[in-house]
matplotlib code that plots the C-alpha trace (Angstrom):
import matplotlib.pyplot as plt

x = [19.4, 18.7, 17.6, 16.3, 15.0, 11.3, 11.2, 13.2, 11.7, 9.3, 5.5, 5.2, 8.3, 10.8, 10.4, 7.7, 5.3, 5.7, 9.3, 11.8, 14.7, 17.8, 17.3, 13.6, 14.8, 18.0, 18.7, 20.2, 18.0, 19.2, 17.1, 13.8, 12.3, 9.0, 7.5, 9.7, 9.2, 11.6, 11.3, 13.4, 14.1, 15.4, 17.9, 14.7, 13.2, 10.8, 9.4, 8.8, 7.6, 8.5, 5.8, 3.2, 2.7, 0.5, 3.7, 3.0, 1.6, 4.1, 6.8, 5.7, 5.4, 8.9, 10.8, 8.7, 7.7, 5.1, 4.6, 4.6, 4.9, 4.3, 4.1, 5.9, 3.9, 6.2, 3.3, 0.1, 1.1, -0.6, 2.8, 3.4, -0.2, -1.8, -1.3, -3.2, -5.9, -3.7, -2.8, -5.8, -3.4, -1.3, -4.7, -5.8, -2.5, -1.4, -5.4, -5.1, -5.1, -1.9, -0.3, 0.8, 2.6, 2.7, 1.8, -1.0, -1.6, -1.1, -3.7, -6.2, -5.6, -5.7, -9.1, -10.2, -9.3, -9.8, -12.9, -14.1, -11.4, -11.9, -15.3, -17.6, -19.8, -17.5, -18.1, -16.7, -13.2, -11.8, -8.4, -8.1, -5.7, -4.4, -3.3, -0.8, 0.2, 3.4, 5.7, 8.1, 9.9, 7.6, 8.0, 7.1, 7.4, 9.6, 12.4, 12.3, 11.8, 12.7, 10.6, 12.5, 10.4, 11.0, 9.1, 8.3, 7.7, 4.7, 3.8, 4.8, 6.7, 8.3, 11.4, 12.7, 15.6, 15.6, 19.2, 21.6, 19.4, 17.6, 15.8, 14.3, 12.4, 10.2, 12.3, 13.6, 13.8, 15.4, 15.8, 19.2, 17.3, 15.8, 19.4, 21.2, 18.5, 20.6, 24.0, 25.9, 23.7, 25.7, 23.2, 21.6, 19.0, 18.1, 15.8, 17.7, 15.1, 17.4, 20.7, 18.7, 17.3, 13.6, 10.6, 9.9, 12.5, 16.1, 18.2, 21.4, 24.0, 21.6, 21.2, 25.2, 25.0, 23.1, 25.4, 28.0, 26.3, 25.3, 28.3, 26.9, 29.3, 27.1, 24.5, 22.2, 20.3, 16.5, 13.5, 15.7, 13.7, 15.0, 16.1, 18.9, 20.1, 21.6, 22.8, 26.3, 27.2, 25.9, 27.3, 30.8, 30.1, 29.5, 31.5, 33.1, 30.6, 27.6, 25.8, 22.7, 20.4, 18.3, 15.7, 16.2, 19.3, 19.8, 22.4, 23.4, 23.6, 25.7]
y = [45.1, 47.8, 47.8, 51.4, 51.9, 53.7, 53.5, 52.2, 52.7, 50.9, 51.1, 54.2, 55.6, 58.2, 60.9, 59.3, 61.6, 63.4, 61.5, 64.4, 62.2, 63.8, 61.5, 62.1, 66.1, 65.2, 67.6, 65.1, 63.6, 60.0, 59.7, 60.6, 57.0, 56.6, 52.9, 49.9, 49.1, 48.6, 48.5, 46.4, 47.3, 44.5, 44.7, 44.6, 47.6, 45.7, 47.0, 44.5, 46.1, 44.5, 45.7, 48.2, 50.4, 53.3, 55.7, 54.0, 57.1, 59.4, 56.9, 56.6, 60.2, 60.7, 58.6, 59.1, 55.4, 55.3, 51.4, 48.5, 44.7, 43.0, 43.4, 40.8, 41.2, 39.9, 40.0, 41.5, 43.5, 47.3, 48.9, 46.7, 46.5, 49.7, 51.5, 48.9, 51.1, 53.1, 50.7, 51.8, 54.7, 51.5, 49.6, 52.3, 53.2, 49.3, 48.3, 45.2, 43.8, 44.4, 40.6, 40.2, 37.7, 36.5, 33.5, 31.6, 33.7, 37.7, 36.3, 35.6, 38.8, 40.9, 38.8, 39.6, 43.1, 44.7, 42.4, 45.2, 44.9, 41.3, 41.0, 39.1, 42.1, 44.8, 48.5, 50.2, 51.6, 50.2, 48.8, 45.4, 42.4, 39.1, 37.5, 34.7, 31.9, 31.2, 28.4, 27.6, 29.4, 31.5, 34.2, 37.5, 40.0, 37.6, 37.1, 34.1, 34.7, 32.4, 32.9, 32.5, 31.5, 33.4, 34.1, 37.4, 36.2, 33.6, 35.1, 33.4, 35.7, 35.7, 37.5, 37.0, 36.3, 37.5, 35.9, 38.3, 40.0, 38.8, 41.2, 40.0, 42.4, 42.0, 39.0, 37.6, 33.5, 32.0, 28.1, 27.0, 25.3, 28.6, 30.6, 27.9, 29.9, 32.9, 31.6, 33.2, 36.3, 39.2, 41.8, 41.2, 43.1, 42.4, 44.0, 45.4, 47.4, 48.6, 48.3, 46.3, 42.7, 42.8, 40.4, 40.1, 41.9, 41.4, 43.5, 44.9, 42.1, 39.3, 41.1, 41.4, 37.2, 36.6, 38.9, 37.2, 33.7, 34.4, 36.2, 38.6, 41.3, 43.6, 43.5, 46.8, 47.1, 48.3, 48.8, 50.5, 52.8, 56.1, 53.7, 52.4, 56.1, 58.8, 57.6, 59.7, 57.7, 54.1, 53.9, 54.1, 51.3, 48.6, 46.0, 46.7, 46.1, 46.8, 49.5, 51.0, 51.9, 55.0, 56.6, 56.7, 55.2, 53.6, 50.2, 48.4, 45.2, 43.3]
z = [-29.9, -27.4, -24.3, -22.7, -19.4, -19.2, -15.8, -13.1, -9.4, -6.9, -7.0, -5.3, -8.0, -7.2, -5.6, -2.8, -2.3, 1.5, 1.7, 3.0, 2.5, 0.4, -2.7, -2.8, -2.8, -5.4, -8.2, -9.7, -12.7, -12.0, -8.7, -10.4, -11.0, -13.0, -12.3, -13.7, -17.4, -20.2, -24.0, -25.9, -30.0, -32.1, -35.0, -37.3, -35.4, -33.6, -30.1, -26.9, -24.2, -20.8, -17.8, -18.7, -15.6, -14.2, -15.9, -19.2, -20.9, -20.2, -21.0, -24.6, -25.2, -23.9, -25.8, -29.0, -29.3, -32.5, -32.1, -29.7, -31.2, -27.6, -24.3, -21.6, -17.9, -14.9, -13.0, -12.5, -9.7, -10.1, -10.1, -13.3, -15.7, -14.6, -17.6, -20.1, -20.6, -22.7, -25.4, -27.1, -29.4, -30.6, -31.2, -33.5, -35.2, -36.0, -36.5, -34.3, -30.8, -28.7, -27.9, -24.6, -22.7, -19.2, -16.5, -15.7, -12.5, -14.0, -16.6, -14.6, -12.7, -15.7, -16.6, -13.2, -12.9, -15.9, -16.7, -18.6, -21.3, -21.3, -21.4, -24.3, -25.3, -25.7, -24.9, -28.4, -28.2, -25.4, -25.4, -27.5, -26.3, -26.3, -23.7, -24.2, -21.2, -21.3, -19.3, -22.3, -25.0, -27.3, -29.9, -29.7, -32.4, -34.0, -31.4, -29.1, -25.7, -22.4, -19.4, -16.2, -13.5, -10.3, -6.7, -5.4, -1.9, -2.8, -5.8, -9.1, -11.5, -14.7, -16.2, -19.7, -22.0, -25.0, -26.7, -25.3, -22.3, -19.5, -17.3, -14.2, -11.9, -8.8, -7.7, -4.6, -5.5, -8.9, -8.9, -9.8, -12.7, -13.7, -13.5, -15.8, -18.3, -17.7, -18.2, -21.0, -21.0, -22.0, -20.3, -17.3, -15.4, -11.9, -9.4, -6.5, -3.8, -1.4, 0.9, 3.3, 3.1, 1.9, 2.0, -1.5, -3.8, -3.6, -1.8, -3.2, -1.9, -3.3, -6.6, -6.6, -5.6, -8.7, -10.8, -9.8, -9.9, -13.6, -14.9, -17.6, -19.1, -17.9, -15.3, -14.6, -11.4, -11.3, -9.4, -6.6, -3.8, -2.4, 0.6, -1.8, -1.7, -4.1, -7.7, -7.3, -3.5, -4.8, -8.5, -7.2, -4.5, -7.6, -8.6, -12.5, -15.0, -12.8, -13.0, -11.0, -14.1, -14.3, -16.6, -19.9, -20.1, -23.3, -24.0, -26.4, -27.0, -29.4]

ax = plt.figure().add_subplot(projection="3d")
ax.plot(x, y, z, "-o")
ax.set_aspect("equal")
plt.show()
């Protein structure tokens, strides 16, 4: 399996538009962080697609992806399902609806918001999906998938094991029930927003808490701000076997 990171920043990505701060200005091509999205390809060369945000097109095209199996939503925040107008390539291609997974809640925001996609007459061409409401293991393009039920703030969210990997974004609650889901991961990811405590996301020493709760091998941080501060000064502040992810960044998995 391998995980590779399309995206990695907040809703408003890295750079921030008008931000003068240093890592907002960095040279250095770690700080540059599209919306949060990752794409998971399984030993039989299957792609999952976890979060389908507003960078989705330019994702695709830079990492070359020529098809997409199924798509996970955490939730149906912008930041996260903006770019499902742009499955329609995939429809045409693999000559069939794209399947897509998620809550109870992001599916009735996606019904709601996109009502046009959804609706019973259909306008020809536009994108063509099916949503799937998930609370217990399913399968998705032929690998079973746990959903782990989380909070951001009040908002219920998922994140998702997938055998060895569990990657949970936009998080800043997990049950103890919900972590035993986690135990024995090899590769965890976990949203970490900044240095500072936040609202609604974790913050960098309760991403570490779950880390070390959880006990992966490896453990990747995501969905980081410019407020968490330059890749080169943060990286070497991690505990072994944690790294802050970035862009493009491809692992792994055995």
């Amino acid at each position: 399996m391998r995980l590779t990171f399309l995206g990695t920043g907040t809703s408003q990505g890295v750079p921030v538009i008008t931000c003068p701060c240093s890592v907002c200005h960095s040279d250095d091509p770690r700080d540059r962080r599209l919306r949060t999205s990752a794409l998971v390809t399984t030993d039989g060369g299957a792609n999952i697609l976890i979060d389908i945000g507003p960078d989705f097109r330019q994702q695709m095209l830079t990492h070359g992806v020529s098809h997409l199996d199924a798509i996970l939503i955490t939730h149906a925040h912008r930041d996260h399902v903006a770019g499902i107008d742009d499955i329609r390539p995939f429809n045409y291609t693999q000559g069939r609806a794209m399947e897509m997974f998620m809550n109870a809640e992001a599916a009735h925001a996606l019904r709601r918001d996109y009502h046009y996609i959804f609706a019973t007459h259909q306008y020809p061409g536009l994108p063509e999906a099916n949503l799937h409401v998930v609370d217990a293991p399913f399968v998705a393009a032929g690998e079973t998938v746990v959903p782990i039920r989380a909070l951001h703030k009040d908002l219920p969210v998922l994140g998702f094991r997938i055998g060895p990997l569990a990657y949970v974004t936009d998080a800043n609650h997990i049950d103890d029930a919900e972590l035993e889901k986690l135990k024995g991961v090899r590769v965890l990811v976990i949203n970490a927003l900044r240095q500072a405590k936040h609202f609604s996301h974790y913050c960098l020493p309760e991403a570490l808490e779950i880390i070390h709760r959880v006990q992966p091998q490896r453990a990747f941080l995501t969905h980081a701000s410019h407020e968490m501060g330059l890749h080169a000064q943060v990286q070497p502040t991690l505990p072994d076997g944690v790294a802050l992810a970035y862009d493009g960044l491809s692992v792994e998995i055995h």
